[in-house]
C-alpha positions as CSV (number, residue, x, y, z in Angstrom):
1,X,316.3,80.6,63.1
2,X,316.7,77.5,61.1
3,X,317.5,78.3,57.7
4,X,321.0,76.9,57.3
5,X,322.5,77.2,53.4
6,X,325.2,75.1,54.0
7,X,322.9,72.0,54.2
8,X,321.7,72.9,50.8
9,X,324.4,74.0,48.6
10,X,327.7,72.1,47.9
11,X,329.3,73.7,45.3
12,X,327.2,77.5,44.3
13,X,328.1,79.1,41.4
14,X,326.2,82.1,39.7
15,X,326.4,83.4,35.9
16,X,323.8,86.2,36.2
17,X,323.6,89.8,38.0
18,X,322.2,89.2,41.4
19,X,320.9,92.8,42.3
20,X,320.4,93.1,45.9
21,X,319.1,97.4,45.8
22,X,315.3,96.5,46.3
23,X,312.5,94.2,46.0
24,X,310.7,96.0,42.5
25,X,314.0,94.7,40.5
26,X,312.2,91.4,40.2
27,X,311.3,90.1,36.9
28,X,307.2,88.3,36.1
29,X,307.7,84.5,36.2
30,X,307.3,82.4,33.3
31,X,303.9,81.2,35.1
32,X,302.5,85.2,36.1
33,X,303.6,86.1,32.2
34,X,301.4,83.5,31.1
35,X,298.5,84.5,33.1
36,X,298.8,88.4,32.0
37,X,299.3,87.1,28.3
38,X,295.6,85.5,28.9
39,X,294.1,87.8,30.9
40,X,290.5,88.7,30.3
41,X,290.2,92.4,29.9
42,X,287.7,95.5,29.7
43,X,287.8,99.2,29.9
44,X,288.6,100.2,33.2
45,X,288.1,103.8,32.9
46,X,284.4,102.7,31.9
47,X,284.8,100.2,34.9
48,X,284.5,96.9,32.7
49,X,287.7,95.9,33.2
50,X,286.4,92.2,35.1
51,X,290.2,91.3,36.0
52,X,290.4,94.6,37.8
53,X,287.3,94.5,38.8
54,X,288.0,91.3,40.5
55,X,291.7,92.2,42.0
56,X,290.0,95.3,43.8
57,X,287.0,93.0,45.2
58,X,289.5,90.5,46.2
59,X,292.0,92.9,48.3
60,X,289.1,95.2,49.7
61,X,287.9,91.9,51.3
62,X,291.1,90.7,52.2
63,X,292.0,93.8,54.0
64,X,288.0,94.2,55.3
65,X,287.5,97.3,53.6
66,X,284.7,98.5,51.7
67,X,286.1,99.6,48.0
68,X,289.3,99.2,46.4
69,X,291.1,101.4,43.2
70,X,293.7,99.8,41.4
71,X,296.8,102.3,40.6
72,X,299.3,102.6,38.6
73,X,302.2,102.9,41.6
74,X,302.6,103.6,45.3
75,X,303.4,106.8,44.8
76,X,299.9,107.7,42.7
77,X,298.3,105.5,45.9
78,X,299.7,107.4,48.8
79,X,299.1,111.0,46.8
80,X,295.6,110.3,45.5
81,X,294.7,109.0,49.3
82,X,296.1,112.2,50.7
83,X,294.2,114.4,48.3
84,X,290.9,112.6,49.0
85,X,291.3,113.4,52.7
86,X,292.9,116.6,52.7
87,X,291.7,120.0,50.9
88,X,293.9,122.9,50.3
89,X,295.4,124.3,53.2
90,X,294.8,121.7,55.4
91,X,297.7,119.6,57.0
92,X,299.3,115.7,57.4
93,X,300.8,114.9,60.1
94,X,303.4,112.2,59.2
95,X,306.5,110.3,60.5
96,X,309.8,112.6,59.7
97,X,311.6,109.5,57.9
98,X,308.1,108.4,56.3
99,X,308.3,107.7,52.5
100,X,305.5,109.7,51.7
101,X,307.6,112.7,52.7
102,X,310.7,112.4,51.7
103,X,310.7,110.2,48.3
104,X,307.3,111.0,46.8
105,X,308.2,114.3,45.3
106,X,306.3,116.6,47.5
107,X,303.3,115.7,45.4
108,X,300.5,116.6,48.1
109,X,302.0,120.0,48.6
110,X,302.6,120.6,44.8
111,X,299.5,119.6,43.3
112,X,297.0,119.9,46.2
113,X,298.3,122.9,48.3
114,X,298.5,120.1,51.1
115,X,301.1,120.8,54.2
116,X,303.0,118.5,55.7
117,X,303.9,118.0,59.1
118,X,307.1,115.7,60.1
119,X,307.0,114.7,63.5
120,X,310.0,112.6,65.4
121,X,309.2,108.6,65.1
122,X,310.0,105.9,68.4
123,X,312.7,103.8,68.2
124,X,311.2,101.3,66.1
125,X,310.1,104.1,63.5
126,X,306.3,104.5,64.7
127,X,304.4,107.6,65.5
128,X,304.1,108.4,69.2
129,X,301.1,109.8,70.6
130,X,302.4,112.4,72.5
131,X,304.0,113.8,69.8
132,X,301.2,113.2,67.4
133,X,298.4,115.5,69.6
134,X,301.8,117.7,70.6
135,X,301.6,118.6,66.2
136,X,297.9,118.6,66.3
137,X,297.2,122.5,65.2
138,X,294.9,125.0,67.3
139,X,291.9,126.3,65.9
140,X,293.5,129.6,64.8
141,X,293.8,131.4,61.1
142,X,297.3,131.3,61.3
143,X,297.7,127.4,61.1
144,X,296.9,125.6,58.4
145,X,294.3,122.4,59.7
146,X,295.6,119.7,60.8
147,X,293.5,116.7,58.6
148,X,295.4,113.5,58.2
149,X,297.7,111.4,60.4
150,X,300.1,109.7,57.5
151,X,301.1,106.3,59.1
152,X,303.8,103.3,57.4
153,X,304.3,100.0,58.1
154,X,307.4,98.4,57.2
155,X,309.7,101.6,57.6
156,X,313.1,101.1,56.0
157,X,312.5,97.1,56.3
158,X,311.0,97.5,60.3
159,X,308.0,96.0,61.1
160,X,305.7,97.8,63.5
161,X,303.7,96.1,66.4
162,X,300.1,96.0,66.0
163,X,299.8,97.9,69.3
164,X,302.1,100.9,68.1
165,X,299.5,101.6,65.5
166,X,296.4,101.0,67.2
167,X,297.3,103.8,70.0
168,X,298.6,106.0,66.9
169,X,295.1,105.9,65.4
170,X,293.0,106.2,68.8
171,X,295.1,109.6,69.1
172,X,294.5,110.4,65.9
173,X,290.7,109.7,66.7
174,X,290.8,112.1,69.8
175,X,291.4,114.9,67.3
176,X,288.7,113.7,64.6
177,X,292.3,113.2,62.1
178,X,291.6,110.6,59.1
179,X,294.9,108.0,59.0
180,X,296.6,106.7,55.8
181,X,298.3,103.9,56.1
182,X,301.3,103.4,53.6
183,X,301.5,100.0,53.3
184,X,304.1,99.2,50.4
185,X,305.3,96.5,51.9
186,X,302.0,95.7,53.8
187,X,302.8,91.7,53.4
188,X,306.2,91.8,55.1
189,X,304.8,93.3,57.4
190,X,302.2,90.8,58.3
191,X,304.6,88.0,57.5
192,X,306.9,89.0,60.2
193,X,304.4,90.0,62.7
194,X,302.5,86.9,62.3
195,X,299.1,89.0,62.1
196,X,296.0,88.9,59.5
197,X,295.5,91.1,56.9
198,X,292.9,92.7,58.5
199,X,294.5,93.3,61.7
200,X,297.3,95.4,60.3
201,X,294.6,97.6,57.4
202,X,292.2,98.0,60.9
203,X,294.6,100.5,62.0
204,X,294.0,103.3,59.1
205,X,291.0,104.5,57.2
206,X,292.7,103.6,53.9
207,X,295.3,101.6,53.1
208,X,297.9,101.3,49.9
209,X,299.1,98.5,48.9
210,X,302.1,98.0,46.7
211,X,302.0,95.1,44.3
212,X,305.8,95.3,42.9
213,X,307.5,95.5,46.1
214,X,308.6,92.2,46.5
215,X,305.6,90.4,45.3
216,X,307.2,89.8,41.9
217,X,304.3,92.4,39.8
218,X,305.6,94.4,36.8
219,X,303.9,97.6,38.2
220,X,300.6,98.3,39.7
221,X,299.3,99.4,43.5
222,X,295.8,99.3,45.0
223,X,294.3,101.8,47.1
224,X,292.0,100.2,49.7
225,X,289.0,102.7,51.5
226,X,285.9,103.3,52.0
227,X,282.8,103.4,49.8
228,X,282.1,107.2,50.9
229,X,285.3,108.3,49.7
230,X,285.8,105.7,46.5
231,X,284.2,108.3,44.1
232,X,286.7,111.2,45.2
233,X,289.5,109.4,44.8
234,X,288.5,108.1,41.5
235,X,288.7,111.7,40.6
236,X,291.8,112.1,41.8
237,X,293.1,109.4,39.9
238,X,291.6,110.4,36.9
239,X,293.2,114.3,37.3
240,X,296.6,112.6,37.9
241,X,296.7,110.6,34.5
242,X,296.1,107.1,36.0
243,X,292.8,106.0,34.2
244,X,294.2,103.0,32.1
245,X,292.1,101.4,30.1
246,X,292.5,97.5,28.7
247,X,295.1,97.0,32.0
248,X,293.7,93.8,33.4
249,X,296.9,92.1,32.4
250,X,298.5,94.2,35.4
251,X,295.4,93.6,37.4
252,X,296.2,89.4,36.6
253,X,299.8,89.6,37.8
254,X,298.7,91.0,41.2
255,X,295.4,88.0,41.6
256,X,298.9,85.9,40.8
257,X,301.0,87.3,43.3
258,X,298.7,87.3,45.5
259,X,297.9,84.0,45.6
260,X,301.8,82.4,44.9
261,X,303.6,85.0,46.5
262,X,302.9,86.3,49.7
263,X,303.5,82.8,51.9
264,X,307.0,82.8,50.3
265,X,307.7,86.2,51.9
266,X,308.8,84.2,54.8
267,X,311.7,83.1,52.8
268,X,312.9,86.4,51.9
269,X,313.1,87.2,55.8
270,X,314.9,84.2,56.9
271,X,317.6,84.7,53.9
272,X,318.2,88.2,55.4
273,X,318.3,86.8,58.5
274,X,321.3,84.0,57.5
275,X,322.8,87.0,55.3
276,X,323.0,89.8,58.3
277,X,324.3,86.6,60.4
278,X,327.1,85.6,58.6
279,X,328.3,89.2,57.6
280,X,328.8,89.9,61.6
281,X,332.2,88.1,61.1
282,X,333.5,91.3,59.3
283,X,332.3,93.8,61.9
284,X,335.6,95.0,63.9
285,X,335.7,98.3,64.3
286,X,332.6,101.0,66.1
287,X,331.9,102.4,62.5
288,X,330.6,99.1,61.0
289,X,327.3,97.8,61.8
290,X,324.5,95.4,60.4
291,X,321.0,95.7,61.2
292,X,318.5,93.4,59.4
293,X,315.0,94.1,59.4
294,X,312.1,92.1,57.6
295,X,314.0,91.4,54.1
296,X,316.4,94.2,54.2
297,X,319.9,94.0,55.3
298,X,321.8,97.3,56.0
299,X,325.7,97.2,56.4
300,X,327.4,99.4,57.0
301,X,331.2,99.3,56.3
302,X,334.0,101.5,57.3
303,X,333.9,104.2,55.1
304,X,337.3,103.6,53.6
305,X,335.7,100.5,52.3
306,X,332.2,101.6,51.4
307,X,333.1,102.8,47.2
308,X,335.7,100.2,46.9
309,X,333.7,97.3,48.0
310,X,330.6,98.6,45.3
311,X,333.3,98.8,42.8
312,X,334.3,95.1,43.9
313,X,330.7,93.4,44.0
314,X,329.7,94.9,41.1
315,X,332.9,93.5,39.1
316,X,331.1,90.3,40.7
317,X,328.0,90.9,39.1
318,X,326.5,91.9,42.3
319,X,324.7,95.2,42.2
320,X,324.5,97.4,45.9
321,X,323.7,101.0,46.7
322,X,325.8,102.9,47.5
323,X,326.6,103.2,51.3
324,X,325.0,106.6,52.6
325,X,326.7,105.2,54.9
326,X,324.8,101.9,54.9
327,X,324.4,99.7,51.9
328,X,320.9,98.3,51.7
329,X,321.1,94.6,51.0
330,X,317.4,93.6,49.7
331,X,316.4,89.6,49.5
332,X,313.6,89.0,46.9
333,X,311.8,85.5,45.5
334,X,315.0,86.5,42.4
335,X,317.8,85.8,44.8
336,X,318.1,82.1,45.5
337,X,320.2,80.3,47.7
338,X,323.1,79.9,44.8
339,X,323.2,83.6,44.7
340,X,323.2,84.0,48.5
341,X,326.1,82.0,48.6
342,X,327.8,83.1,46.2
343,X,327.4,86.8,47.9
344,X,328.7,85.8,51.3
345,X,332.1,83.9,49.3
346,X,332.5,87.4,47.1
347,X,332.4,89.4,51.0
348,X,334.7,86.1,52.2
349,X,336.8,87.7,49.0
350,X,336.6,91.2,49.5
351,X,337.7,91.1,53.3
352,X,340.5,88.7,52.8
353,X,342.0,89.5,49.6
């Protein structure tokens, strides 16, 4: 790895917060600000919203699928996609530490009736195809019907490999099963695996892509699909209150991102990289750990430190989760190498104070 701070900073200093909890704490650049502020705009609801119109055309061919419906978060994405797919009664079978089923409110079951089905994930998080057709449902009135195989790619920060998910969807195939992919942070993922676009969205039906997880957006998703299903989830977005009207100005921060701030994602990766690599010098006991994966970096201290050293960084102006056990240490295009040093001198601090 050959990102090296110390050949860049002398003396770092820092008079802002530096909050390190996630990638959607970023704030729209002077230059994506500008370009919302001028954004030409329609009524999407009517569908003359060109900006939109524009941002959907230009990820659904990025991703090689057919249609694309601009949302107002991952979490509308992910449940109007499962709703499309899925009718009352039937079933998704999805990874047991999979965001759609554990952060996003039980939404599918709630609203549409929809069961889910958490199945153990491999080591690096992915959904193994024994244990996919093992959750696969007989034909019997007793069992709801098994419908939809829920996939994600980063998980907690960990790139999957291409392979993992092709063999996940060809046993999803061998039970005629649909497959999601929740792509939040779809362009980590394809930074770090070093893949195309359309190599990663090839291994789901539809596809949803987050456009404030660290690409520096204010708000806004995109679900990508198919033409035959674009009209259903329409629908479904219209039920669940997400028909905006004049919202090209959201539309023109995510044509921005796209184009400014997806390279720079590489960046991100190599800062966790140096971060988890220079916060090894504090491991010394079993208990504490790092692991770093994509642009996350989760630490894990011993648990007589874990509150104290929160309470100390944030004196610092640096703002962390708190460890459950793990802190979650998230590098963004907000944290720049000033900050990054100035975190690994207030650690320097905490551990030999």
């Amino acid at each position: 790895m050959s990102y090296d701070l110390s050949k860049k900073i002398s003396q770092p200093k820092t008079n802002h917060i530096i909050d390190l909890r996630s990638d959607t704490v970023t704030k729209p650049s002077i230059e994506m600000r500008k370009i919302m502020a001028d954004a030409e705009v329609g009524d999407d609801v009517y569908g003359e919203d060109p900006t939109i119109n524009k941002l959907e055309k230009m990820l659904s061919e990025m991703l090689g699928k057919e249609s694309g419906i601009l949302m107002t978060s991952g979490t509308q994405s992910n449940l109007c996609a499962v709703l499309t797919h899925c009718a009352r009664g039937e079933e998704v079978i999805i990874g047991d530490k999979y965001h759609i089923f554990i952060d996003e409110a039980a939404g599918a079951s709630v609203l549409g009736g929809v069961a889910m089905a958490p199945i153990k994930t491999g080591e690096d998080n992915e959904m193994l195809p024994e244990n996919i057709s093992n959750a696969v449902k007989p034909d019997d009135p007793h069992c709801p019907i098994s419908k939809l195989l829920c996939l994600e790619n980063t998980v907690w920060g960990k790139a999957i490999d291409l392979d993992k998910m092709y063999k996940a969807k060809s046993e999803a195939d061998k039970f005629k099963l649909s497959t999601h992919l929740d792509g939040a942070r779809f362009f980590n993922a394809i930074t770090y695996l070093g893949c195309s676009e359309i190599d990663l969205a090839k291994s789901a039906d539809t596809v949803s892509i987050c456009l404030s997880k660290g690409l520096g957006t204010p708000a806004g998703s995109v679900l990508l699909l198919p033409k035959e299903l674009e009209s259903k989830a329409r629908r479904w977005r219209k039920m669940l209150g997400g028909g905006m009207r004049q919202a090209g100005i959201i539309a023109a921060a995510g044509i921005y991102a796209l184009n400014n701030n997806v390279k720079r994602l590489k960046e991100d990766q190599d800062k966790a990289i140096y971060l988890a690599k220079e916060l090894k010098k504090y491991i010394n006991t079993s208990s504490e750990n790092i692991v770093q994966n994509t642009n996350m970096v989760f630490f894990t201290p011993q648990q007589k430190d874990g509150q104290r050293l929160c309470s100390f960084m944030n004196n610092k102006g640096i703002i962390l989760n708190q460890p459950l056990p793990s802190t979650r240490m998230v590098m963004h295009l907000d944290i720049t190498d000033n900050d990054l040093t100035y975190i690994l001198n207030s650690f320097d601090e905490f551990y030999n104070c």
